[in-house]
N, C-alpha and C positions, 0 to 999 in steps of 0.2 A: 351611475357613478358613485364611488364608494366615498364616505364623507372621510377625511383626512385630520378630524379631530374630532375629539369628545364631541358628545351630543347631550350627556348625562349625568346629573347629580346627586345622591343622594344627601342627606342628614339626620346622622345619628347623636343620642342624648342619654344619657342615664335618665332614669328617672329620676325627680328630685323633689323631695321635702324640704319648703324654704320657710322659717318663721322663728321669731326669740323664743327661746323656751321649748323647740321642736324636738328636742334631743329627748326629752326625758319619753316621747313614742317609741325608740328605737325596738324599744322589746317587744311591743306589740306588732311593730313591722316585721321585726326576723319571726315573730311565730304566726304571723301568715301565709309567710314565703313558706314555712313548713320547715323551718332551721333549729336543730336539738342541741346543738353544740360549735363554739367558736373558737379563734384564733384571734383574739384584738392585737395587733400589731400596732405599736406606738413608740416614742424615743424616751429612751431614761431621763432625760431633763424634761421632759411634761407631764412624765411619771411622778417625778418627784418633787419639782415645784408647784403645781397645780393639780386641784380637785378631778380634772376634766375624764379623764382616761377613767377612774375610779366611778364616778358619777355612771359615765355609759358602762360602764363592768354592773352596776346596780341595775338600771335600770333593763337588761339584757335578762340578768338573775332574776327579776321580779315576776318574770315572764315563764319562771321554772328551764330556760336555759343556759348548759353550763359554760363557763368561760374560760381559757387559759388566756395567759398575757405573756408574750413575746415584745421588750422593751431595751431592744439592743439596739435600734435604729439610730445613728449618726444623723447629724447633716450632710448632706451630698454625698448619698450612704456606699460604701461598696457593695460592689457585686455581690462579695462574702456574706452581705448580710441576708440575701435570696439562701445563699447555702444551712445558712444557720436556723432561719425560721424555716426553712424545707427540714430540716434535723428536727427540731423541734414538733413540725405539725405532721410529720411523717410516723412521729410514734405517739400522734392522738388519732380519737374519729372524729375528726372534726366536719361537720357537713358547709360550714362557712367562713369566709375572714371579713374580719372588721378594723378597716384602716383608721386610726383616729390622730389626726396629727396633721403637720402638713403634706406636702407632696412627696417628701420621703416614705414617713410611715406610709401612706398611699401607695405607693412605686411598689415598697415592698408586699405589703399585700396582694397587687394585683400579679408581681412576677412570682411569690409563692404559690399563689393559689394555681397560675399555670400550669409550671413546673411539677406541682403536688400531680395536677392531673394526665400533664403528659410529660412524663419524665425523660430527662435529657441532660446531656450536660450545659449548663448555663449558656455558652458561647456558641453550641448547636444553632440556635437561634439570631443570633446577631449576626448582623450582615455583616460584609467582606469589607476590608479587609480585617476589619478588628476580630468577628468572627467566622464562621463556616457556612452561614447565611441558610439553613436548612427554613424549610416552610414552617411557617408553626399551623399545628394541626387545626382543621377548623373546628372540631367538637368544642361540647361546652365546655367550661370549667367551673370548679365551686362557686358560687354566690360572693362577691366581695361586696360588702356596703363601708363607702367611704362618711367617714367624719369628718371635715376640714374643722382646722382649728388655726388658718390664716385663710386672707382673702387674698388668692393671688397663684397660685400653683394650677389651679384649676383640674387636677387629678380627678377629681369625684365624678368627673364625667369624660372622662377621654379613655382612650383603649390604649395608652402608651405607657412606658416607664424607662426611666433613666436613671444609669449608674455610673459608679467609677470606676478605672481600672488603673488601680495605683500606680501597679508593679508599669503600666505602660504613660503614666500620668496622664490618662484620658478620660472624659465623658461618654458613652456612648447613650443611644435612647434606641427601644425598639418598640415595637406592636402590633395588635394584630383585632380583627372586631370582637373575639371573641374575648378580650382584655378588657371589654366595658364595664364598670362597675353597675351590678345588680341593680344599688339603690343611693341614691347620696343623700345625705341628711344632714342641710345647710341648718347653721343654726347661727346666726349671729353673735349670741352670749359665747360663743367657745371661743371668739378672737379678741374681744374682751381683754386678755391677759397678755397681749402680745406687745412686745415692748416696743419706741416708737422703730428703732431700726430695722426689727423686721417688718412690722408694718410697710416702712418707705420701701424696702426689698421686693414684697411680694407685693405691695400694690402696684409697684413699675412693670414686676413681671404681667400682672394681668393687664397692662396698658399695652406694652410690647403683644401681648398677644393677639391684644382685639387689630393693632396696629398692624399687624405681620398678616392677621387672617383678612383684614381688607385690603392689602395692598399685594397680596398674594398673585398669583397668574391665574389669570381669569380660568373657571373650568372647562372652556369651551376653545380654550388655546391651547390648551393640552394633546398631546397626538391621540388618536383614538386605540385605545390598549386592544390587543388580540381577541380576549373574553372577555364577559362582563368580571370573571373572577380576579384577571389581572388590572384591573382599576384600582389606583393605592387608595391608600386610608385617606391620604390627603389630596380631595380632589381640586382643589383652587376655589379661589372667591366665586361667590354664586349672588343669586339678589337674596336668598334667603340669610347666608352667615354673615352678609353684609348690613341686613337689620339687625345681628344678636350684637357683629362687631359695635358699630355706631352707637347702640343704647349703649354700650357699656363703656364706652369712651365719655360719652355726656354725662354718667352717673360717678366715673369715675374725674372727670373736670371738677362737678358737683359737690365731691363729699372727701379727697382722697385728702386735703389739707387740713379738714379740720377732725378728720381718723387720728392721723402725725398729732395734732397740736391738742386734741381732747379725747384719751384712749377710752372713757366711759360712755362717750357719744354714741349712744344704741341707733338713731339714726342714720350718723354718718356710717357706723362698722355697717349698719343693713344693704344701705347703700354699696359697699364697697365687697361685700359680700357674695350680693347679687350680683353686681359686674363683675366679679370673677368667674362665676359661674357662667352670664351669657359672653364673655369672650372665651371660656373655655369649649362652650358648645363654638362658638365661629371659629377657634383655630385647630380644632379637633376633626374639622369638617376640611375647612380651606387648608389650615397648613401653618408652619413660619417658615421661617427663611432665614434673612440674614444675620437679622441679632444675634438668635439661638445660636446661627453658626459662629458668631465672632466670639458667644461667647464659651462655646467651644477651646478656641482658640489661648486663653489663659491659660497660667499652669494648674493643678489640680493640687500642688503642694500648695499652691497658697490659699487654699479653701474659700475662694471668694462665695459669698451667698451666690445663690443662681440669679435670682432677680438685679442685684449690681453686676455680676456679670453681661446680663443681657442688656442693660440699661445705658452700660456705659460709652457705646458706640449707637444707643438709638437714634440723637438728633445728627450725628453723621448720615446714617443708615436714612432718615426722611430726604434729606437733601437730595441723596441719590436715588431715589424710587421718586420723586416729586415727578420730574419729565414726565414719565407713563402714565399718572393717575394725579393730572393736578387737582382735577375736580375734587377727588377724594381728599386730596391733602389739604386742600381750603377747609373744606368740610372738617375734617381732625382738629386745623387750628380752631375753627368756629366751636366745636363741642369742648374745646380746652381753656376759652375763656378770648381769644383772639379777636381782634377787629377787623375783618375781612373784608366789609364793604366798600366796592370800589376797586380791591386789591386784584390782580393779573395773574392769571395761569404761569407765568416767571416768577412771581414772589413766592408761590404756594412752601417750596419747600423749604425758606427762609421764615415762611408766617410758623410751621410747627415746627420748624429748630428753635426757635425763640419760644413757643410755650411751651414746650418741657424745659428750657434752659431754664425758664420763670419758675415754671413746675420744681427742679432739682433745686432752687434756689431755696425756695418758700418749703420744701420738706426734710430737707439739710442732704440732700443726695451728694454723693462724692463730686468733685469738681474735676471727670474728666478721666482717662486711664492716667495722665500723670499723676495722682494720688500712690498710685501702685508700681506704676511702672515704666522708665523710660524710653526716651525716642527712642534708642537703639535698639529696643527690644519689639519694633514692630514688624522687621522682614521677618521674625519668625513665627508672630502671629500672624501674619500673611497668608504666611506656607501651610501653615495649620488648618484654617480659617479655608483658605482654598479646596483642603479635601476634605469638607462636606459637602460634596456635591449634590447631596438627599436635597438637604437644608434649601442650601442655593440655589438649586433649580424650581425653587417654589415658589420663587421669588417675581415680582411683574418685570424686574429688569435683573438677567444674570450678571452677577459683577467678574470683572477680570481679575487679576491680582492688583494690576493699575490701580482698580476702581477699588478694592479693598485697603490698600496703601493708605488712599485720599480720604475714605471712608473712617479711619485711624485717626488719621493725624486731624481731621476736622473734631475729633474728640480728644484730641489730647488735653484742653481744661477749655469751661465755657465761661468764666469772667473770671 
């Protein structure tokens, strides 16, 4: 009898250098790897307010390899900007990229270095309908070694990347394994400079994600794919991404309010650091789902950070995923600071809407998509939000539009 779902999981990681002060190896890493020449990709405002980008440009040169610096990267970058540093690295030799920034410079790094090596046009790659959904080739590609310079994107270690596509006011994210970055090189001291709001941004993102990769659909509920080839990236929760989710939940309970409340705190950023990184290995492995999808669902003109994007429907989004996995959800509010003892498989998803509500209170999080935007405008976040069906389906409970509507409006403000 032929088994009628998954039987199988893998988990994949970058490799990673974690520790204060780790950065200033970077050069000795690239000339191990056997790397003569780079592409550090980063955004002109980290460029230019902060030492950080220049510092890794030194310490790379010290090494006798040469650097160029591509520093066009936006927040929530477009597409255009994969075009531009392909322009750019297309008339060096370069044998590697180096992302230093957050999960943008990152994105861009890893869809350049693709595109460098299997040329195509941008949208060949992205799936239907936004684009033509062609395979991406499995060979390698040039070496990317990521920087983070927030805690919270988790880029340094995943195989995915995400743009915009103005002209259509959309998000899209695509990937593939061969989009892993080479080497990531966590350094605490680089987030250091981060002011408190994007801190609350990207620490929520990496909450959301350790959240989305535990509450994912199980990998063994999955149908069983054709080939082992046709297995996605994302194969659902396992016991293993559900150890990296968990720690990073409790480190991020642990240390994420006094990141917000004291930005020179070496041990809480360590803390918050390293929880980006183990929920970026759990939802890299397992998946998201419905956050990511809702938040999706915003306009693109109004350039919401990606981290309040996703954030802002998460204690909605517990409520509805509680039913399937109360165990877990007890478990989330207990690593969040919650009193659990006693408490029933029917409170669970009432006990983790109330601590992130605690959570978004004590870190000045926006209070709710009314800050942005009103009731009226959620049948077409609905609609939006609906066709992500990647997203959705990763989910331990598929929502309906119904379940999305509810999902909404239980976020429209929490006090």
């Amino acid at each position: 009898m032929e088994m009628p779902n998954d039987y199988a999981y893998s988990v994949r990681m970058s490799p990673m250098k974690f520790g204060v002060g780790v950065s200033r190896e970077i050069g000795n890493d690239l000339k191990r790897m056997g790397i003569k020449s780079v592409l550090l990709v980063t955004d002109e405002n980290l460029n230019r307010n902060t030492d950080i980008p220049k510092k890794i440009k030194g310490y790379i040169e010290q090494e006798g390899i040469s650097v160029e610096v591509y520093d066009k990267v936006e927040p929530e970058p477009s597409y255009q900007r994969v075009n531009d540093a392909l322009e750019v690295a297309s008339s060096l030799d370069v044998d590697a990229f180096v992302g230093v920034g957050g999960g943008s410079a990152m994105d861009v790094a890893k869809a350049t270095s693709l595109y460098l090596t299997h040329p195509a046009d941008f949208f060949d790659y992205i799936g239907k309908p936004f684009g033509k959904g062609k395979p991406i080739p499995p060979g390698p590609i040039k070496p990317v070694i990521c920087v983070p310079t927030t805690a919270g994107t988790g880029a340094e270690t995943t195989p995915m990347a995400s743009f915009a596509i103005p002209e259509k006011g959309i998000k899209i994210g695509f990937g593939a394994p061969n989009m892993m970055p080479a080497l990531a090189v966590v350094d605490p001291l680089n987030t250091v400079t981060m002011p408190p709001s994007v801190t609350v941004a990207t620490g929520v993102d990496a909450l959301s994600h350790a959240f989305e990769a535990y509450t994912a659909v199980a990998y063994n509920a999955r149908p069983m794919p054709r080939t082992p080839e046709e297995r996605p990236v994302y194969v659902g929760c396992n016991p293993v991404t559900d150890v990296f989710a968990e720690r990073a939940i409790e480190l991020i309970g642990k240390y994420f309010r006094r990141a917000v409340a004291k930005p020179n705190d070496i041990e809480a950023r360590s803390g918050m650091s390293l929880a980006a990184f183990l929920a970026a290995v759990a939802f890299g492995n397992a998946g998201v789902h419905i956050n990511h999808a809702i938040s999706y669902s915003f306009p693109y003109e109004r350039h919401l950070p990606h981290g309040i994007a996703v954030g802002l429907c998460f204690p909605g989004t517990a409520l509805f995923t509680a039913p399937i996995y109360p165990e877990k959800h007890l478990r989330v509010a207990e690593l969040l600071g919650e009193n659990t003892e006693g408490a029933s498989k029917y409170e669970a998803g009432e006990l983790v809407y109330n601590a992130l509500v605690r959570l978004y209170y004590d870190i000045g999080f926006p209070n709710g998509i009314s800050e942005y935007f009103d009731e009226s405008d959620i049948p077409e976040f609905v609609k939006k939000a609906s066709q992500q069906t990647r997203l959705l389906s990763a989910a331990c409970r598929y929502p309906s539009e119904k379940d999305l509507e509810e999902i909404f409006r239980n976020s429209l403000s929490f006090w």
